[in-house]
N, C-alpha and C positions, 0 to 999 in steps of 0.2 A: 887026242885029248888037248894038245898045244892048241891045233886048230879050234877047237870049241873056246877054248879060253879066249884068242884074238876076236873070232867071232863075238862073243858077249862084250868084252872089251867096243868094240867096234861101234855096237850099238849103244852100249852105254854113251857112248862119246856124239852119238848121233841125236839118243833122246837128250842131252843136256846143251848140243845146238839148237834143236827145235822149239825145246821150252824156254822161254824170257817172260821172266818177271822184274817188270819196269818200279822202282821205288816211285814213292810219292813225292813230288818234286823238281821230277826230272823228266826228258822225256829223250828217247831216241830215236838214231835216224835207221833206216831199214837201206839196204844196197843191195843188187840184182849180178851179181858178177864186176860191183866197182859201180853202179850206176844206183841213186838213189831213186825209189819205190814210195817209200811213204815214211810216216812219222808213228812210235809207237807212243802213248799216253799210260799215264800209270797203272798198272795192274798185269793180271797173268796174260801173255800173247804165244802163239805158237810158227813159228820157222817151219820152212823148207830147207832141211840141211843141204850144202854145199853150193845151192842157189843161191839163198836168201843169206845176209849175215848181216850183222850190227856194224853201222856205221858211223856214229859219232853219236855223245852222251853228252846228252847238253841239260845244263842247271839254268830251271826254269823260277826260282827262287828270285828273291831281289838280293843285288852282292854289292859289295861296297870295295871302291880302290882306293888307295892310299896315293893324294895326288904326293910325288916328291920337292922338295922345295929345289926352286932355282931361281934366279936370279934376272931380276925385270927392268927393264929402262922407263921411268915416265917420260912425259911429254918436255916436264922440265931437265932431263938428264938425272935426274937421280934414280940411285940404284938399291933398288928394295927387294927380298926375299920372302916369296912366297912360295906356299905349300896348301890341299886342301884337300876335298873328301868328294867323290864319286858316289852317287847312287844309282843303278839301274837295274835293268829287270829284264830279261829274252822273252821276247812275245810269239817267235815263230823260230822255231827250234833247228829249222830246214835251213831259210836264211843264214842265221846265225852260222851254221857249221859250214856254208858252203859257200855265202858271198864273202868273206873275208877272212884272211889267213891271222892268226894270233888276236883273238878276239879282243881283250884284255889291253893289251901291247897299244892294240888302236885307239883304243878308248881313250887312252892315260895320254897318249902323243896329240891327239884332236881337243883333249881341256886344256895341256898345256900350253897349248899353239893361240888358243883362244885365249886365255891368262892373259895371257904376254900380250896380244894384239890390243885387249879390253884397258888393260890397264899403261900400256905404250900411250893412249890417246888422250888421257890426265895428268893430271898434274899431281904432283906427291900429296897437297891437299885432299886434294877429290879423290885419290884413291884412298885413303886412309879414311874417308867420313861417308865415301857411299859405295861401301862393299855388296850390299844388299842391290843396288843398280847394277855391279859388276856381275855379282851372283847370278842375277837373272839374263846380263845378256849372255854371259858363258853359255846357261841354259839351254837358252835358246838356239845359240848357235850349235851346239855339239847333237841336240836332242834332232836337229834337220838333217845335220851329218850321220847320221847312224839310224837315221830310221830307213835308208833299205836295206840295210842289217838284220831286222827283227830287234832292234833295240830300243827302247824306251827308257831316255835319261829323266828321273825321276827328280832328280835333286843335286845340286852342284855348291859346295860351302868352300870360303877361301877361311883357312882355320885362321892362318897370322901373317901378317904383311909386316916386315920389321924391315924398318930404315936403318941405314948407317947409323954408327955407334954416334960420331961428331954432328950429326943429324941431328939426332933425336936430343944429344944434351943443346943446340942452338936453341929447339925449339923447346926445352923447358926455358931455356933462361928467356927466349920472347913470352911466353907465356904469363912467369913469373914477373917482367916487365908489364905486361897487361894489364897484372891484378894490381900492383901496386899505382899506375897509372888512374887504374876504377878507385883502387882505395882513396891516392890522394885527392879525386875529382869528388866524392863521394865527402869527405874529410874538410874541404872546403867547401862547398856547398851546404855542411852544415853550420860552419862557421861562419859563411855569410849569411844566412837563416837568425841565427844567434845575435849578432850582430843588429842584423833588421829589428827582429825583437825586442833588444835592448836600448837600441836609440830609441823604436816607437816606447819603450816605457819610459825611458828618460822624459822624452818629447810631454808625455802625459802627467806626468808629474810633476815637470816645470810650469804646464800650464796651470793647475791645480793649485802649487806653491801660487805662483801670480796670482790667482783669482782668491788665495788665501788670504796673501798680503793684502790685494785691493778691498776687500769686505774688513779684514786687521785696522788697516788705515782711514776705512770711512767712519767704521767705530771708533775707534779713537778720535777723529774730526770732530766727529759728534758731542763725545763726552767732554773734549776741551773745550766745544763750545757750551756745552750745557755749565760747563763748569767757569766759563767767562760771562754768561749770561747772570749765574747764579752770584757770584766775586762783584761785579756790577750793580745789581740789586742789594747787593751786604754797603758794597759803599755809597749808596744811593738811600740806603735809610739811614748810614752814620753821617752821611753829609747832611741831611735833613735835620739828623737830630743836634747835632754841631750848629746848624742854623739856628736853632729853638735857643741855642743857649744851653744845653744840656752840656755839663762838661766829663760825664762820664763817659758819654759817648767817643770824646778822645781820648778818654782813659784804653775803650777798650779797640779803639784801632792799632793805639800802640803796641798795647798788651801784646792783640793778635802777632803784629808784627815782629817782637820780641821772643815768643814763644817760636816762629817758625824759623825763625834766624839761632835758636838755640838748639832744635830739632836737629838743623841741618848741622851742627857742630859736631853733635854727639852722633850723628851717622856717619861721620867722616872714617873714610878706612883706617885702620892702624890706629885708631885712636881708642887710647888705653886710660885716659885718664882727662877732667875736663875741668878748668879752673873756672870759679863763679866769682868774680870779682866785683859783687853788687849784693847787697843785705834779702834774703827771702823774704822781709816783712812790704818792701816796695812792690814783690811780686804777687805777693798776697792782696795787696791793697787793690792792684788793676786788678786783678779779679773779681775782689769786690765791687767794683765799678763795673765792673761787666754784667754783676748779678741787678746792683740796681736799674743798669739801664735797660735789663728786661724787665725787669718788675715797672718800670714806667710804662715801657712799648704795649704792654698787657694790659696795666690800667686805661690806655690810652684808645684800645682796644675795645674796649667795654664801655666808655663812655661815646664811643662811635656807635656801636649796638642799639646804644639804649634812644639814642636821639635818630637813629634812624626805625624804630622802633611805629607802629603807628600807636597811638592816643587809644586809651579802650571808652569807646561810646557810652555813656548814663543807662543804666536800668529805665525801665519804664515805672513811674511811681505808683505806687501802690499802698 
């Protein structure tokens, strides 16, 4: 009875070497006494017990490493820490389990190597403004080192490159020097704009004012002379008429004379109060003299008319 029980036992343990079922994802490796045979691919497969056994389960998936951060020298001796992100993918299941011991391990030691070498060769500028240059030559360089692995590096990200603490505040306060540099350049240049502007308007309005005055000035020229032309002809007919014997006629140059030397009195500023030390019936009188010596210039006027007049010719009789 014991014996039938190890027996069943026996076999059980012999159908559950034989049968393998590979999950979706992964694939493995098949070994002959310690010697690889072949690659199984997902789904039901069947063993030779004690011949045949499973030899390494390899994840045929894309898997992601966590690069660690450490600490990188640029070109210029500054010391920045970096950290970043692995992506790859096993293409050949065979390879991978048997050309390289600690798959994983190697991956992580061949980006970091490359880090360090990629960003050694810049300057703390250039590493800090072209990560995506650094990204790809990593790439490239780890994706050559690992392909006779069965590995396909798919994608290599440097997450943060952080400079020294006293670094990074140097390069705000250059920074903030920058701006205030642009501002004050930017600051003047508008005020010398403004400037420009305002002289050209000054400049234009000066000439405007001038060409104001010179047209002000020639009118006025004008009217003083029209008005010395006119002052001229006034005493050109009271001298005339002073010749005739006319004596109103000096009645009324004095008059005039009197009246504009009275005007000027009583325009005089601060003047509040204006003494007439002469009877109104004198001033009355030139006036009247003024009216007769129009009333002659008139008549004198119309008896010119009449004799320049021609003669009206006789009817024809009838």
């Amino acid at each position: 009875m014991m014996l039938g029980g190890v027996v069943l036992f026996f076999i059980v343990i012999m159908v559950m070497k034989a049968v393998r079922m590979v999950p979706q994802g992964y694939e493995w490796t098949v070994e002959a006494f310690g010697r690889y045979t072949h690659t199984l691919s997902p789904g039901l497969h069947f063993l030779v017990p004690i011949y045949q056994s499973v030899g390494r389960k390899i994840n045929m998936m894309e898997q992601v490493l966590e690069v660690p951060s450490q600490d990188v020298i640029t070109k210029d001796n500054a010391v920045v820490k970096v950290d970043g992100i692995v992506f790859f993918q096993v293409l050949d299941a065979a390879k991978a389990a048997y050309e390289v011991a600690q798959l994983e391990v190697a991956i992580l030691n061949l980006v970091m190597t490359n880090i360090r070498t990629s960003i050694g060769s810049m300057d703390l500028d250039e590493s800090l403004s072209k990560r995506d240059e650094i990204n790809a030559k990593v790439l490239v360089s780890v994706d050559a080192a690992t392909h006779p692995w069965g590995i396909k590096v798919n994608r290599i990200e440097l997450k943060d490159i952080q400079p020294p603490r006293d670094l990074v505040d140097s390069m705000a306060r250059q920074m903030k020097a920058e701006r205030e540099k642009r501002a004050n350049i930017l600051e003047a240049e508008g005020h010398r704009a403004s400037e420009i502007l305002r002289a050209e308007g000054d400049k234009q309005a000066a000439i405007l004012e001038a060409e104001g005055q010179r047209e002000a000035a020639f009118r006025q020229a004008e009217a003083r002379e029209r008005l010395a032309e006119a002052e001229a002809k006034a005493t050109q007919m009271v001298s005339d008429a002073i010749a005739g014997g006319n004596v109103n006629a000096i009645n009324y140059f004095v008059a005039q004379k009197y009246i504009e030397a009275f005007k000027a009195l009583a325009e005089a500023p601060n003047q509040k109060f204006v003494l007439m030390p002469m009877e109104s019936a004198g001033v009355i009188g030139s006036l009247g003299g003024i009216a007769e010596l129009a009333k002659d210039a008139l008549e004198r006027q119309g008896a010119a008319r009449a004799v320049a007049a021609p003669a009206t010719p006789p009817r024809a009789g009838g």
